[in-house]
N, C-alpha and C positions, 0 to 999 in steps of 0.2 A: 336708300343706298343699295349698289348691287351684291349681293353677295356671292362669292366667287364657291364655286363648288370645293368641295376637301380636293385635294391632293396627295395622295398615297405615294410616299418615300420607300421601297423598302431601305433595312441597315444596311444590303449591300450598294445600292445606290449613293447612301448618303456618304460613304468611306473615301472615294477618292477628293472630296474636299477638304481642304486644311486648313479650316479659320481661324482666321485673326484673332488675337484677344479672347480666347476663348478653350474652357474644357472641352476640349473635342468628344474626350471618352463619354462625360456626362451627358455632354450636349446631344451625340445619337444615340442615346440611350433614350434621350425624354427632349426629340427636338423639336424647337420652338419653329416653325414656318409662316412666315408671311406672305400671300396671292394677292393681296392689293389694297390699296389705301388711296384716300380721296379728304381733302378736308383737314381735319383733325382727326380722323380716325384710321386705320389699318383692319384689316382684314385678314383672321387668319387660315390656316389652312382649313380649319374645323370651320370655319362661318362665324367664329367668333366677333364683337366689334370695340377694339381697343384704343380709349381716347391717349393720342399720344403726348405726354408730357416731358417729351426731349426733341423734338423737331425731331426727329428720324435721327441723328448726332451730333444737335446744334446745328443744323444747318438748313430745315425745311421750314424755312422764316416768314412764308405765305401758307403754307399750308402745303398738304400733296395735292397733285396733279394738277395745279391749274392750267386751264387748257391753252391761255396764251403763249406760257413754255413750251407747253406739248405740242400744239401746232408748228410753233418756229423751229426746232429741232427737226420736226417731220419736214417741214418747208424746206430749210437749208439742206437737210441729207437728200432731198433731190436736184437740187442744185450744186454743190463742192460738195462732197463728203469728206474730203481732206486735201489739204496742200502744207509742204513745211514753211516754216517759217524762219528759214536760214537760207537767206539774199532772195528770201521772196517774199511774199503774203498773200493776206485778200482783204478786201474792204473791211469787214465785220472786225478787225484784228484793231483797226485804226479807230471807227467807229465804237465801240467797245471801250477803247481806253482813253478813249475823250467823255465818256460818260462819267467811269471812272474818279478820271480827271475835277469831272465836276463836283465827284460827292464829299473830296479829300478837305482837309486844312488846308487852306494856302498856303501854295509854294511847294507841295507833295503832290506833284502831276508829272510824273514819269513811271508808266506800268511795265514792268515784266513780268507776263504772260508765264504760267507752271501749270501742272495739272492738280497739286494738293496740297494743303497746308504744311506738309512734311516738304515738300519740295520748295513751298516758299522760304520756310526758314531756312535749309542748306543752303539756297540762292540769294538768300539776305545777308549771310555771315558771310559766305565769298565775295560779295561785293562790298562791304564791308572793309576786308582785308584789300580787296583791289583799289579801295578809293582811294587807303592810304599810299601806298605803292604809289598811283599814278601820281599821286601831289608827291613825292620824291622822300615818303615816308615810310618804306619801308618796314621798319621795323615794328610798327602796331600792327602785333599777332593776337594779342591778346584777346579772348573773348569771356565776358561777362553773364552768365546765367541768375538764376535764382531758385531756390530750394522751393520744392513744390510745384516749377511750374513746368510745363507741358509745354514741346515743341516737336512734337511726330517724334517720327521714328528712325528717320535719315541720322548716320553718325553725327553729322555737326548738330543735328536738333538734340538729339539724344545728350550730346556730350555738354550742348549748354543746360539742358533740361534739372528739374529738381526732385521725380521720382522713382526712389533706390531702387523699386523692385524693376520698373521698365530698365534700367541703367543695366544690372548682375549680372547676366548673362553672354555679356557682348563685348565687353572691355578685353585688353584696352582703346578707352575711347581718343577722342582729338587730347592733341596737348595742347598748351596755354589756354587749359581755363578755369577760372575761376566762378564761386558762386555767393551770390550776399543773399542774408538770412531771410525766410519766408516774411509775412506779413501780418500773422495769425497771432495774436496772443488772448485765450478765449477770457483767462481771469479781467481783464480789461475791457474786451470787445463781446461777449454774450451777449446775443439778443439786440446786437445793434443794426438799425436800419437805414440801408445804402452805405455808405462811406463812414466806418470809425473816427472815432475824434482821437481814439488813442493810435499811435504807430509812427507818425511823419519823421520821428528823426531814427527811424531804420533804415532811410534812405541814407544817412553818413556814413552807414556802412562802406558804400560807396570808395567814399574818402578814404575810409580805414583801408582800402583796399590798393587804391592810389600809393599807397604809404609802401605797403609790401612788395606791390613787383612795378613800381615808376608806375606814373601815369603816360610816360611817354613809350609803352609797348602794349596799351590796351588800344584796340580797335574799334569796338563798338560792348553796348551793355544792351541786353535783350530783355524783357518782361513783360508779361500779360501786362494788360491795362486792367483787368480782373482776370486772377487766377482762376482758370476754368475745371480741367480734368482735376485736379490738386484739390477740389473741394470747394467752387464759388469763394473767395477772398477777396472781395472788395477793396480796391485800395483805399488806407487811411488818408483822413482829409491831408493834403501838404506835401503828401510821401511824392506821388509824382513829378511834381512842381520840383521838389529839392533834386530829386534823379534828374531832370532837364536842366538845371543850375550847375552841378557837378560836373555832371556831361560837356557843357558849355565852355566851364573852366578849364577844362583841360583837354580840351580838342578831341573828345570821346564821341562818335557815333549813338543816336540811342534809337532800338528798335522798338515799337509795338509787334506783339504779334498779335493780330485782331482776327486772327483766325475765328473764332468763337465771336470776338467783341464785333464786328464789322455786319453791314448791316442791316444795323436797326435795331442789336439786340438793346442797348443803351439807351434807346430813343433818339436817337441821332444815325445818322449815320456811319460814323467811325466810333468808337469810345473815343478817343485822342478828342472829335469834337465834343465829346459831352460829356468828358472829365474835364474838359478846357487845359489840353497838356498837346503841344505837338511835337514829336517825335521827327528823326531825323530817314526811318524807312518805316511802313508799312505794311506788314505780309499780313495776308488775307488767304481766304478759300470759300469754304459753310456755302454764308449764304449767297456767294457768286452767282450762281447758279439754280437758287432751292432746293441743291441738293439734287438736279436734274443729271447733270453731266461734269465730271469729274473738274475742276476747275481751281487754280488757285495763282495770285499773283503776287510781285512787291511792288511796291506804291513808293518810288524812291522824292526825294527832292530835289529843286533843280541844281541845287547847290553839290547833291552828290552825283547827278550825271553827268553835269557842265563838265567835272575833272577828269571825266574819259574821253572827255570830248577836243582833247588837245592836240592830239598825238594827230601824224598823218590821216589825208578826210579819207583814204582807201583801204585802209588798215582797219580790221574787227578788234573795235573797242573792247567788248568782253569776251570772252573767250569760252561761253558760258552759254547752257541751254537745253532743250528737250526733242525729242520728237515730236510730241503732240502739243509743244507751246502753241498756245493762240487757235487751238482746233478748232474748225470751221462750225461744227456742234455746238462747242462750247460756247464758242463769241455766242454765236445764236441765241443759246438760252441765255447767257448773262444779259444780252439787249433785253428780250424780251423778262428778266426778273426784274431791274429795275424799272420797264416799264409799270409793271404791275405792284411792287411797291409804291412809286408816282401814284396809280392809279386808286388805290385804296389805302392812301395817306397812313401807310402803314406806320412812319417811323414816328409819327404825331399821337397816333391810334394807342400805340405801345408804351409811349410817354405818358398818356394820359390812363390809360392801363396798369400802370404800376403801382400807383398807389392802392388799387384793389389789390391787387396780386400782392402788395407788401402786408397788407390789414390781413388779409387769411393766411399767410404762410406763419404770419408771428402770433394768431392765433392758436396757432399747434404749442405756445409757451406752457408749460407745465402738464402737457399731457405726457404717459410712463415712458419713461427710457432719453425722454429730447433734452438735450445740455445745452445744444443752440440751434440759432436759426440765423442764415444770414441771408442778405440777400441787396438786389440791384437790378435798375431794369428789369426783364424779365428772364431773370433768374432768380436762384434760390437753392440755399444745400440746407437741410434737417439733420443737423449731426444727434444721432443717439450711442448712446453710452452702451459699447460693449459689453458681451458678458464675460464675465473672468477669466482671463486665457484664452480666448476667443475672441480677437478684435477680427470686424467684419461682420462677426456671427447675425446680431439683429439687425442690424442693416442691409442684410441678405435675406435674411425671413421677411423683413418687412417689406422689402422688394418683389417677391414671391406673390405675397397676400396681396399687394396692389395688383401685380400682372393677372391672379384667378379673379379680382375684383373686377377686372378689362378698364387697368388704367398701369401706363407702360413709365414707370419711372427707371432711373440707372442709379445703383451704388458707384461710390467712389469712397473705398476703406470704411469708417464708421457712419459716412452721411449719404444720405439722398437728395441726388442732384437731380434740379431741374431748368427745363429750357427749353418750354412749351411753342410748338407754331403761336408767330404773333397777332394768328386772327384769331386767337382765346376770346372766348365769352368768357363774363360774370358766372354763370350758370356752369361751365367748364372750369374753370376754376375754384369753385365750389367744390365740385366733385371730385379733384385732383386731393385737397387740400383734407375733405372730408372721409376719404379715401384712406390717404396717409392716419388721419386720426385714430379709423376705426382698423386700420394694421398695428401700429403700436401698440394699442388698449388691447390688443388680442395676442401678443408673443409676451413668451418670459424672459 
């Protein structure tokens, strides 16, 4: 592998950037820099070589750089570099979501083109509210979240979203929404692997909900298919299944947001297929792209685009969109990720991969600080036990010791998440897992 010479920041350099998600003060004080990654590994400023066990943010699901991405991108920015997609396009736009098309649940082949998971979900809740409207429904405004979970950063994601600290600052948010209770009950669910057997009728929440403000003013109900930033929460077996019954019953929209799930991370290509649950819209992003070029879309059904489709055929159905929807870059690498998916039978690869990945993650059982372990596909959160008045605290030490270790995990509150490239070795995950061991046996 090449190793990319250090890169010398001064502080006053590094100041006029304002990152995301992030101590800024800390962060130029002692900043982390990446010059390049290949594979499963990154490359840091120093020459350092860091196996990465979060796909880049969930979303680099072959790995970095594969050069058939990399070449298409090059290929198409000499060809289009751009054109809008408002009363025009270009072939790749079309071609693209007929791929799409193909990877969905039946009867979810209608794509609208975003540039990111934040943008998919505000574009899934507006249309949402629009479907009802067009069918002469008006009045379901209502939107549906869930405590814990994560849908970007846009006000409507925010506003269905379930955590407080991303929430505090920004309110007030959308009105008409509501939220039903997380999924997580650890006295029950400890140490369970894939899908809990306890939880399913947390879904009647639901109902209970229906009770409070009519069913006849909710619009759609949003939820991970596995809760991702909120800590890996696998849904209990049945919990789904009853959320798509309720929904049914009373004329409720129900969204995945498979941003994270979508794919391959499940071993399927959607969760929706490989929890066996399908949902009434799809938003997606991650792994669109490998994480190449900024990308994200909804995945509607034809049942919800048919209803726009009424009105006069010269009249703009939705009213709704982006600049760079369907970017000619974009289409490009998405062609080219699924091809390469195709090609190295990644989603079968991953499938059969999990069960190693589940044997060493639940092997961390009883080493110091770990309360639980959960996991699914390929993923995995290590929740440890805070130190007193200090939640977060080892969970960030431990985070720390893996990164000087040169293995790239992310905290989320008291656990360590993970959501490795799906061409993990045996041998990589070893060292992931082996890693984590030898960080907790070493913090107080």
């Amino acid at each position: 592998m090449t190793i990319v010479p250090q890169m010398n920041l001064s502080r006053e350099a590094l100041e006029p950037y304002w990152l995301p998600f992030t101590a800024n003060r800390a962060f130029k004080a002692n900043p982390r820099l990446f010059v390049g990654a290949k594979g499963m590994y990154y490359t840091t400023a120093e020459g350092r070589q860091l196996l990465d066990g979060m796909a880049g943010l969930w979303c680099v699901n072959a790995g970095h750089g594969p050069e058939r991405i990399t070449a298409a991108i090059r290929e198409q920015a000499g060809h289009l570099d751009y054109v809008s997609s408002f009363q025009m396009s270009h072939p790749l736009a079309f071609k693209l979501a007929e791929r799409i098309a193909g990877l969905t649940p039946k009867g979810l082949d209608r794509v609208f083109f975003v540039n990111s998971g934040s943008e998919a979900v505000d574009s899934a809740l507006k249309i949402a509210r629009a479907y009802h409207r067009a069918r002469g429904d008006a009045g379901r405004t209502r939107l549906i979240g869930r405590a814990k979970g994560y849908h970007g950063m846009g006000f409507g994601g925010l506003s269905v979203a379930g955590i407080a600290r991303h929430r505090r600052d920004f309110g007030p948010l959308l009105a008409d929404v509501d939220h039903l209770p997380h999924t997580y009950n650890r006295e029950h669910q400890a140490f369970s692997r894939g899908q809990p057997a306890w939880g399913a009728h947390l879904a009647d929440e639901l109902e209970a909900l229906t009770q409070i403000h009519d069913a006849s003013t909710i619009a759609a109900v949003i939820v991970e298919p596995v809760t991702g930033s909120g800590g890996v929460l696998p849904p209990p077996k049945g919990y789904l299944e009853r959320l798509r019954a309720i929904c049914d019953r009373h004329g409720i929209l129900l969204i995945f947001d498979e941003v994270i799930t979508g794919y391959g991370r499940l071993g399927e290509a959607f969760g929706s297929t490989a929890l066996g649950v399908t949902p009434d819209i799809i938003t997606c992003a991650k792994g669109m792209t490998n994480g190449a070029v900024p990308m994200g879309g909804v995945i509607a059904s034809t049942k919800v685009y048919d209803a726009f489709m009424a009105g006069p055929e010269a009249a703009v159905e939705l009213m709704h969109g982006y600049t760079y929807s369907g970017h000619p870059l974009a289409c490009a690498a998405g062609l080219a990720a699924i091809d390469v998916y195709e090609e190295l039978d990644l989603f079968t690869r991953t499938a059969t991969m999990s069960a190693y990945w589940e044997k060493q993650a639940h092997s961390l059982q009883g080493e110091p600080h770990i309360v639980d372990v959960r996991n699914i596909g390929l993923l995995a959160a290590i929740e440890i036990a805070p130190r007193p008045d200090e939640p977060g605290s080892r969970s960030a030490a431990a985070g720390n010791l893996c990164y000087e270790a040169g293995v790239l995990v992310r905290t989320a509150g008291d656990a360590l998440v993970l959501s490795p490239p799906l061409i993990i070795s045996e041998a990589e995950i070893d060292r992931i897992f082996d890693t984590i061991r030898q960080a907790v046996r070493a913090i107080a």
